[in-house]
C-alpha positions as CSV (number, residue, x, y, z in Angstrom):
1,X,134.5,-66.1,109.7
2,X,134.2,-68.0,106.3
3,X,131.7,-65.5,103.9
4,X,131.7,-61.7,104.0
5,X,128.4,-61.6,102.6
6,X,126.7,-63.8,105.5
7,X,124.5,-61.9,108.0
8,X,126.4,-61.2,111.2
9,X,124.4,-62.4,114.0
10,X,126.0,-59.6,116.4
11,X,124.6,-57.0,113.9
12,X,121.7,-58.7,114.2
13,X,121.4,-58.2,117.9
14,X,123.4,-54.6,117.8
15,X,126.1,-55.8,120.3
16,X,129.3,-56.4,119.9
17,X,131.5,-59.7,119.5
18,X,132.7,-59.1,123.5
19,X,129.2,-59.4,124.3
20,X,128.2,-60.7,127.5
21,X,125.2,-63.3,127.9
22,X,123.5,-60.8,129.9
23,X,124.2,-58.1,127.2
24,X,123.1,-60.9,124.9
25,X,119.9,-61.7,126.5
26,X,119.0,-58.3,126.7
27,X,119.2,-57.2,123.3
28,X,117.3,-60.2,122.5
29,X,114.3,-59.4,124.3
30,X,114.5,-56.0,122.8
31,X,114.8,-56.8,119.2
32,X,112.3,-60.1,119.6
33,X,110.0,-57.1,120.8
34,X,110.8,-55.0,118.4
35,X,110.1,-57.3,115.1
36,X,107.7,-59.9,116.7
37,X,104.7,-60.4,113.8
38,X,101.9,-59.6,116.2
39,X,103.3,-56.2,117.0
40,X,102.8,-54.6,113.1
41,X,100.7,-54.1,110.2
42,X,99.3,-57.0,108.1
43,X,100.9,-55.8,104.8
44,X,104.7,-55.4,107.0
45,X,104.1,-59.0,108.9
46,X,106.0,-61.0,106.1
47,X,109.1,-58.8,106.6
48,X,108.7,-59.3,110.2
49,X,108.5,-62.9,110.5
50,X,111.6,-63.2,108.3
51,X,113.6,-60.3,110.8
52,X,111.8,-62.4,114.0
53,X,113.5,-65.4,112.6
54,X,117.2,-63.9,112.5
55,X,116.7,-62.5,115.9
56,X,116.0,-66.1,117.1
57,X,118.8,-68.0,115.1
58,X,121.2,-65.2,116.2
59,X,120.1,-65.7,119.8
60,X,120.3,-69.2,120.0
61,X,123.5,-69.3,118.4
62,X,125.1,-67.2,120.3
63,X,123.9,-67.1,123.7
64,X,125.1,-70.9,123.5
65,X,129.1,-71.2,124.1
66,X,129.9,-73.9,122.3
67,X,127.7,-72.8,119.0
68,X,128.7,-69.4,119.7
69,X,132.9,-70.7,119.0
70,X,131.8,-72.8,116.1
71,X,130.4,-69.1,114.6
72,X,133.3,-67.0,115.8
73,X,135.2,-69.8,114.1
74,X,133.6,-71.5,111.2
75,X,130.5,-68.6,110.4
76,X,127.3,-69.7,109.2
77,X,128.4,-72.9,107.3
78,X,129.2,-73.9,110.7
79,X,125.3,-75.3,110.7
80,X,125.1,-75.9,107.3
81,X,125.0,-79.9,106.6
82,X,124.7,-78.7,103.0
83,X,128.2,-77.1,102.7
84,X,130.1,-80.0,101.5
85,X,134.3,-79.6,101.8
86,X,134.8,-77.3,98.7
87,X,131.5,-75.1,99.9
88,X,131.4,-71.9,102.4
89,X,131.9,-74.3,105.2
90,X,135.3,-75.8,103.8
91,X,137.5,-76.9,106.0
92,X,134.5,-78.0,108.6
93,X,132.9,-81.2,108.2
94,X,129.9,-82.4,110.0
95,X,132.1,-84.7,112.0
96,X,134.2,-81.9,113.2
97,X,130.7,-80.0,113.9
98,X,129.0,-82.6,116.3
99,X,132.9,-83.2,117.9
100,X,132.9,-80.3,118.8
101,X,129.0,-79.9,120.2
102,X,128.4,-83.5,121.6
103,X,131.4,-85.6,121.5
104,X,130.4,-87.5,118.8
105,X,133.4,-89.0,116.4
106,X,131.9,-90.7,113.7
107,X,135.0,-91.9,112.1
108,X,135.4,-93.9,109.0
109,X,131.7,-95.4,109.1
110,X,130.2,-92.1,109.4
111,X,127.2,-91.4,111.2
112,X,126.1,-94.4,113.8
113,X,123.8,-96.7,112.3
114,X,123.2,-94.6,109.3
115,X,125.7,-96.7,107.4
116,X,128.2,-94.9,104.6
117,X,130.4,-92.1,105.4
118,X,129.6,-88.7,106.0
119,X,132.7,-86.6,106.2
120,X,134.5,-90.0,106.2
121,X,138.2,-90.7,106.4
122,X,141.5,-89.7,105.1
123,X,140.8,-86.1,107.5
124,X,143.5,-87.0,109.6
125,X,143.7,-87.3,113.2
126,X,142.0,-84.3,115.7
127,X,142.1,-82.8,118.6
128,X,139.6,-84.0,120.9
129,X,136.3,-82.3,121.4
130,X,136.5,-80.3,124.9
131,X,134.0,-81.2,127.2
132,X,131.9,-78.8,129.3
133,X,133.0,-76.4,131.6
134,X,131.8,-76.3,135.2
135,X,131.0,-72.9,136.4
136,X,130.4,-71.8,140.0
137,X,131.0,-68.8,142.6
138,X,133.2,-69.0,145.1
139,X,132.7,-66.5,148.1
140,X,135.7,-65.4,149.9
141,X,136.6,-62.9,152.6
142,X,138.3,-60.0,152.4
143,X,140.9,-61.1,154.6
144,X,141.8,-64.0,152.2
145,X,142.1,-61.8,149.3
146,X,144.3,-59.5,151.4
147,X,146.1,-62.8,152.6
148,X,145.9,-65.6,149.5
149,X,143.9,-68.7,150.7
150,X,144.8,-72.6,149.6
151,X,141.8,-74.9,150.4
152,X,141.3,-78.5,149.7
153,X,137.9,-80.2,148.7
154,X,136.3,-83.2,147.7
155,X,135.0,-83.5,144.0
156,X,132.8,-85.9,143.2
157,X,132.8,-85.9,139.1
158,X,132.6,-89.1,135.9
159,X,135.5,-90.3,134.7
160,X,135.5,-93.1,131.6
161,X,134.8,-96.9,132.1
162,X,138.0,-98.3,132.4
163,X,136.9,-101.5,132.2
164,X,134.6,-100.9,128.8
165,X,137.3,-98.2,128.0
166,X,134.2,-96.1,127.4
167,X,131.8,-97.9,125.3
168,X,129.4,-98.6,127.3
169,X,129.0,-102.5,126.5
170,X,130.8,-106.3,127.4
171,X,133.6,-107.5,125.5
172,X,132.8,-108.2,121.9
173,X,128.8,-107.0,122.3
174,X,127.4,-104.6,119.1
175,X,125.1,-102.3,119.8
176,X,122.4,-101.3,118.0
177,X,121.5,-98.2,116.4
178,X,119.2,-96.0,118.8
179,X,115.8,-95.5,117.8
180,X,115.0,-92.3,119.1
181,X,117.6,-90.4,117.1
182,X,117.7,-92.5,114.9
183,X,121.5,-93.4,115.3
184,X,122.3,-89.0,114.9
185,X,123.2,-88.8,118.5
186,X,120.9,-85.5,118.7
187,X,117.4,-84.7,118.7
188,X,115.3,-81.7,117.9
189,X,112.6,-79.8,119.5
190,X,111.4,-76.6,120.2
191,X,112.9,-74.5,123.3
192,X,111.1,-71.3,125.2
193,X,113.6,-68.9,124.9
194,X,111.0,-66.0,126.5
195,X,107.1,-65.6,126.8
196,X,105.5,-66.5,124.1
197,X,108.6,-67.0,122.3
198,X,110.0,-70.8,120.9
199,X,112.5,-71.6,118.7
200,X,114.2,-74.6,117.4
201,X,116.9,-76.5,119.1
202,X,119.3,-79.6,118.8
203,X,120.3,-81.1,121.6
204,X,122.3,-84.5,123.1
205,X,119.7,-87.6,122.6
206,X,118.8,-88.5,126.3
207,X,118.6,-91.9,125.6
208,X,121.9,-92.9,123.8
209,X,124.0,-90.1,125.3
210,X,125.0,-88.6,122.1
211,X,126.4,-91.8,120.5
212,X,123.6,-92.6,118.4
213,X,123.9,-96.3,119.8
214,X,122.9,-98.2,122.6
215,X,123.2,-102.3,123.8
216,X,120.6,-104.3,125.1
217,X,120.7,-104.7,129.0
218,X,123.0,-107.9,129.2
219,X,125.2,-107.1,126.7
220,X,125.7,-103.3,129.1
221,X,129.1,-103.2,131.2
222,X,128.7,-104.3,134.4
223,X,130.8,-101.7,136.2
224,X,129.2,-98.4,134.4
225,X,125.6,-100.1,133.4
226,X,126.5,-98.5,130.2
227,X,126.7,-95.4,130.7
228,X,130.0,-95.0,129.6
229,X,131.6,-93.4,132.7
230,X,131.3,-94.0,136.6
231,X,131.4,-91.3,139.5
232,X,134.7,-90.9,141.4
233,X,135.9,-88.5,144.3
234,X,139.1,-87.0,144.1
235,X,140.4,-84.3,146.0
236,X,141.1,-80.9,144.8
237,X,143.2,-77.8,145.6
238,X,142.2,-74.0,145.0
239,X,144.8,-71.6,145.1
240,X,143.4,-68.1,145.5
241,X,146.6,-65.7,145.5
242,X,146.5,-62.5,147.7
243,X,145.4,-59.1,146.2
244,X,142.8,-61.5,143.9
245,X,139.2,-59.7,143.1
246,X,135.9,-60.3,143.0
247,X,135.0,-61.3,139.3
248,X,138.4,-63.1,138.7
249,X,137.8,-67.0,137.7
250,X,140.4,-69.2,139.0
251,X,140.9,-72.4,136.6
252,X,141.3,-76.2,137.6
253,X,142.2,-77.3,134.1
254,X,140.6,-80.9,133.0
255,X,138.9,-81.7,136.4
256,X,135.2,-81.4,135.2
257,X,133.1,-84.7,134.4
258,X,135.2,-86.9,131.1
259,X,133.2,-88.5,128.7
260,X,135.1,-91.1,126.1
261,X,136.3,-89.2,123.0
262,X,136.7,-86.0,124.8
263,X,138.9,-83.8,126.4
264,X,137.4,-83.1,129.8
265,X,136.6,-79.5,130.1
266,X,137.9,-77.4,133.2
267,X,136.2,-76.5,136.7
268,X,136.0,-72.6,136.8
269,X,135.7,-70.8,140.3
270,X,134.3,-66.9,140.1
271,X,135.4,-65.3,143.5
272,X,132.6,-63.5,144.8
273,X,133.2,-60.8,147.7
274,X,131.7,-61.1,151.1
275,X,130.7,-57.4,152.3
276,X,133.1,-56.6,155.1
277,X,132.1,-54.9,158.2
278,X,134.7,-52.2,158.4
279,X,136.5,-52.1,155.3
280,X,135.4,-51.1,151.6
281,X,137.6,-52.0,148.4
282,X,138.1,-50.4,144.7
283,X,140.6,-51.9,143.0
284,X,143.9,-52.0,145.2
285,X,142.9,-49.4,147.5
286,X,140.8,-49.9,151.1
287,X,138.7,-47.3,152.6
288,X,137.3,-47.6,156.1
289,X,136.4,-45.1,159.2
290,X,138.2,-43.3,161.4
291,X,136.2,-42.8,164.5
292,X,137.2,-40.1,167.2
293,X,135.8,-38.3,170.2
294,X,135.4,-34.8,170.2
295,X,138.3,-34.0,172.5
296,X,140.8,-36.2,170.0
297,X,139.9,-34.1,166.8
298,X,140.4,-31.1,169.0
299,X,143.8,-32.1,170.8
300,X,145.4,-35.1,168.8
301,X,145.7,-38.6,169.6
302,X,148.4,-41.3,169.6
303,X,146.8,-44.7,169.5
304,X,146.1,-47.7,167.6
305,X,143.0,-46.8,165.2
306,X,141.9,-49.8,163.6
307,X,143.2,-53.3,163.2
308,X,144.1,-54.5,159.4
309,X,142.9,-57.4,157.3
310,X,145.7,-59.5,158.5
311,X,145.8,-58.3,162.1
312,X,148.3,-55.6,162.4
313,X,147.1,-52.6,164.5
314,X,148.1,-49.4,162.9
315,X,148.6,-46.7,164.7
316,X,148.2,-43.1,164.3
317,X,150.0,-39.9,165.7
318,X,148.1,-36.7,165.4
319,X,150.1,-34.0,167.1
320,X,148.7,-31.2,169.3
321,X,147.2,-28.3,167.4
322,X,146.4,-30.1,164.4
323,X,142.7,-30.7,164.1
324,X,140.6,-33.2,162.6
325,X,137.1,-32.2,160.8
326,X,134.2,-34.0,159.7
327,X,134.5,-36.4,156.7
328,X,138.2,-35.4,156.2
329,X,139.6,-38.2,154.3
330,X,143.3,-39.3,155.7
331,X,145.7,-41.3,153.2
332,X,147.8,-44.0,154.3
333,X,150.1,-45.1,151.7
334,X,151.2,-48.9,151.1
335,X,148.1,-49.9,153.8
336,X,145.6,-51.1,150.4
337,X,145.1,-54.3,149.1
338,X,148.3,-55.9,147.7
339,X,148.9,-55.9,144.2
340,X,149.2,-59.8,142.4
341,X,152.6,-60.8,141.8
342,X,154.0,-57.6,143.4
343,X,155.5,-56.6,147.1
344,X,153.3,-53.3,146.3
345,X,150.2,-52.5,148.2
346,X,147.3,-49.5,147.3
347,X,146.6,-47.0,149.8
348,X,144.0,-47.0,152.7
349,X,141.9,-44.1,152.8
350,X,140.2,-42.9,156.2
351,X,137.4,-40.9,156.6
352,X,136.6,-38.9,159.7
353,X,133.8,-39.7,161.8
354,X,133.9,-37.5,164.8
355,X,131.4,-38.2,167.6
356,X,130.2,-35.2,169.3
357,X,129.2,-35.7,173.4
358,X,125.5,-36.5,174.4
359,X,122.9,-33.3,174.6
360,X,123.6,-32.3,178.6
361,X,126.9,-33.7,178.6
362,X,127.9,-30.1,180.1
363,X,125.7,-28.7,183.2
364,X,128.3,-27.0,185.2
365,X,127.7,-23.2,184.5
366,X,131.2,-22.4,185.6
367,X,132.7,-25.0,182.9
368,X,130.0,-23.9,179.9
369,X,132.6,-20.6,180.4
370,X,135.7,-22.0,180.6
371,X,134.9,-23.8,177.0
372,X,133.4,-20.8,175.5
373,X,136.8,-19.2,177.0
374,X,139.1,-22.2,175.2
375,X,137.4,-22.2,171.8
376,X,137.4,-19.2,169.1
377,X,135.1,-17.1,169.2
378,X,132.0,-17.2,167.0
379,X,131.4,-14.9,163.9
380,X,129.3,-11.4,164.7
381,X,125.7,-11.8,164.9
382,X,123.8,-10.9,162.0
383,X,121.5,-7.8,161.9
384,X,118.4,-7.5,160.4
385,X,115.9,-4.7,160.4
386,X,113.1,-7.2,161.0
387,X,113.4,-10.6,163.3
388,X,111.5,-13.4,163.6
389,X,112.0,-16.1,166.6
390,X,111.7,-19.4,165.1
391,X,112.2,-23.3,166.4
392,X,113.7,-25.9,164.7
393,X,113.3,-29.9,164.7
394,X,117.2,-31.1,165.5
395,X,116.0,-34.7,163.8
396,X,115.5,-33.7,160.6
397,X,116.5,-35.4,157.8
398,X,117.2,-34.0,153.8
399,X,115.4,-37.3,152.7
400,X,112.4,-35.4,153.2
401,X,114.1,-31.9,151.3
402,X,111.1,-31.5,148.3
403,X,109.5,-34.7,149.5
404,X,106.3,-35.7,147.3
405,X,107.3,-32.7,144.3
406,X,108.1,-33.5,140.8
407,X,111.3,-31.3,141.5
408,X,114.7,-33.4,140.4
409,X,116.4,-31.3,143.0
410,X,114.7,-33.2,145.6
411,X,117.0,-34.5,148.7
412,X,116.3,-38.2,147.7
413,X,116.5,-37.6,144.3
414,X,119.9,-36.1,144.9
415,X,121.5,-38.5,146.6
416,X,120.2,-41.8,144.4
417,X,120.9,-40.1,141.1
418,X,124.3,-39.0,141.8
419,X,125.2,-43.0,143.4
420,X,124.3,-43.7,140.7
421,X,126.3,-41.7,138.1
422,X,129.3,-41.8,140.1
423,X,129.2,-45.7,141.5
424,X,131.6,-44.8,144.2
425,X,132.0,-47.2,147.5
426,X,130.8,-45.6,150.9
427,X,133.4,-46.6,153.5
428,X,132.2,-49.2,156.0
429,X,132.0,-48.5,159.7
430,X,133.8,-49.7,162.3
């Protein structure tokens, strides 16, 4: 940025340049709190409006994309109509400025209809403006992540006149300058930005489109009534490649709406995760259960125990004499998620769910013995001088473990502060 000596708007806010809009958001509402007027003194309300006043500019600034880039880029002078070629904004003239926030190329006449230049000629020629990005999620299934997915669609978006070439008008028709910007191609008002809370923002005159001209109704092009650009449906391809996550933004490059002196800006996909009934993922790796019956964690099992994202049934040897416990947590290496751009795959992770026989599953008196015969024996009592016969509830539940106490070591409290410190995925059932 231009000028050392310039407030930094991310100081401003206490966040840092990587900021997110949430994070952005957020620490706006909390310094907008914190040095709103109404909330001090009389003698300290000066000071306050002044700090209110940064907290606002730096919000609106940067919460924006495109203003946020001219900042990171130009600083301050950025929105500084004063700062003239050889002042803190040199090197940025307005016509570069509203390019690069509307479109607008004012060339060697300057402004529209204000007549004179205004960061005239002799600048040489420029890249484009980018237009808007299109942002939207994209939900996909586990299995196509684990597979890769290709998928065609319909996109309905504007494309420039081609037979005004953009302008809006007939062959050889002037337009006038537009009266409600008066020819600036942007108008200002005041925007909510929270309760209570307004500041001041420039935006794209409605009426002329940003051109800051418009023709009377018979001299308009026939084909786009003016408007500079008509709808078209072309078809599109996404290409999601296997081992993709949730979060990642796939990129169609140029296919959002064009608008005459722009480059058109890209459609953006964010792949959003549908829940999966079995399997859980973190990062490369799968998790899921292992169900088994009582008699299988005892003796071993050879069988298929679950059937993968892409179909496969994988199955699982577990010999005679090795036993299986509850919540033991098997590892199956190269059975993850495949890795992009790699033949190599994380790990699947099982945990044991054993599923103990029905109450009365046994009545045979004779057989009771026999089991008590096959399995080890069970630990000496305990002796106590004094004993008490007590009964027990077998539907209990540690949800209700210091229920209604102020005690952190509550059994709720447990389990909902430490998901929440450690963030870890539960495996899905089967």
């Amino acid at each position: 940025m231009a000028d050392s000596t310039e407030p930094d708007l991310y100081e401003i806010l206490g966040i840092t340049h990587d900021a997110t809009k949430t994070e952005i958001k957020k620490a706006y509402h909390k310094a907008a709190l914190a040095s709103h007027p109404d909330k001090v003194s009389t003698d300290e309300r000066h000071t306050a409006e002044i700090r209110f006043k940064s907290v606002s500019q730096a919000y609106e600034i940067l919460y924006d994309d495109e203003t946020r880039h001219l900042y990171d880029t130009h600083g301050m002078s950025a929105f500084d109509p004063s700062s003239g070629a050889n002042g803190p904004g040199a090197g940025m003239d307005m016509d570069d400025l509203l390019a690069q926030m509307f479109g607008m190329h004012m060339g060697e006449d300057g402004f529209p209809g204000m007549g004179g230049p205004f960061g005239g000629a002799g600048g040489g020629s420029r890249r484009p403006a980018k237009g808007s990005n299109e942002e939207q999620h994209y939900e996909v299934t586990l299995e196509e992540l684990y597979k890769g997915k290709t998928t065609r669609f319909a996109s309905t978006k504007n494309v420039v006149c081609g037979t005004c070439s953009g302008s809006g008008g007939r062959a050889g028709a002037k337009p006038k300058q537009c009266e409600a910007c008066k020819g600036r191609g942007v108008t200002t008002g005041l925007k909510q930005v929270g309760p209570g809370l307004v500041t001041q923002s420039t935006s794209e005159c409605n009426t002329c489109k940003g051109t800051g001209e418009i023709y009377k109704d018979k001299e308009k092009c026939k084909k786009c009534k003016g408007q500079r650009v008509v709808e078209t449906k072309k078809v599109l391809e996404l290409y999601i490649p296997r081992g993709s996550r949730e979060g990642e933004r796939i990129v169609l490059q140029g296919e959002a709406d064009q608008r005459p002196g722009q480059e058109p800006g890209d459609i953006i996909f964010e792949l959003t995760e549908i829940p999966h009934e079995k399997f859980t993922r973190a990062g490369p790796d799968l998790c899921a259960d292992l169900n088994v019956s009582l008699s299988e964690a005892l003796t071993g099992f050879n069988r298929v125990v679950l059937t993968h994202l892409d179909g496969r049934g994988l199955q699982m040897s577990v010999p005679q004499g090795q036993l299986l416990r509850p919540d033991q947590v098997l590892k199956i290496a190269g059975e993850g998620m495949p890795l992009k751009r790699s033949d190599q795959k994380g790990d699947l992770y099982l945990s044991v769910k054993i599923k103990f026989p029905e109450d009365g599953w046994l009545t045979n008196d004779a057989s009771m013995q026999e089991l008590r015969h096959l399995l080890p024996k069970p630990s000496p009592p305990k002796l106590a001088e004094t004993v008490d016969e007590v009964e027990f509830d077998p539907d209990a539940s540690l949800d209700d473990f210091g229920a209604g106490s102020d005690d952190p070591r509550a059994g709720a409290e447990w389990e909902d502060e430490e998901g929440e410190n450690e963030g870890g995925a539960q495996c899905a059932q089967q």
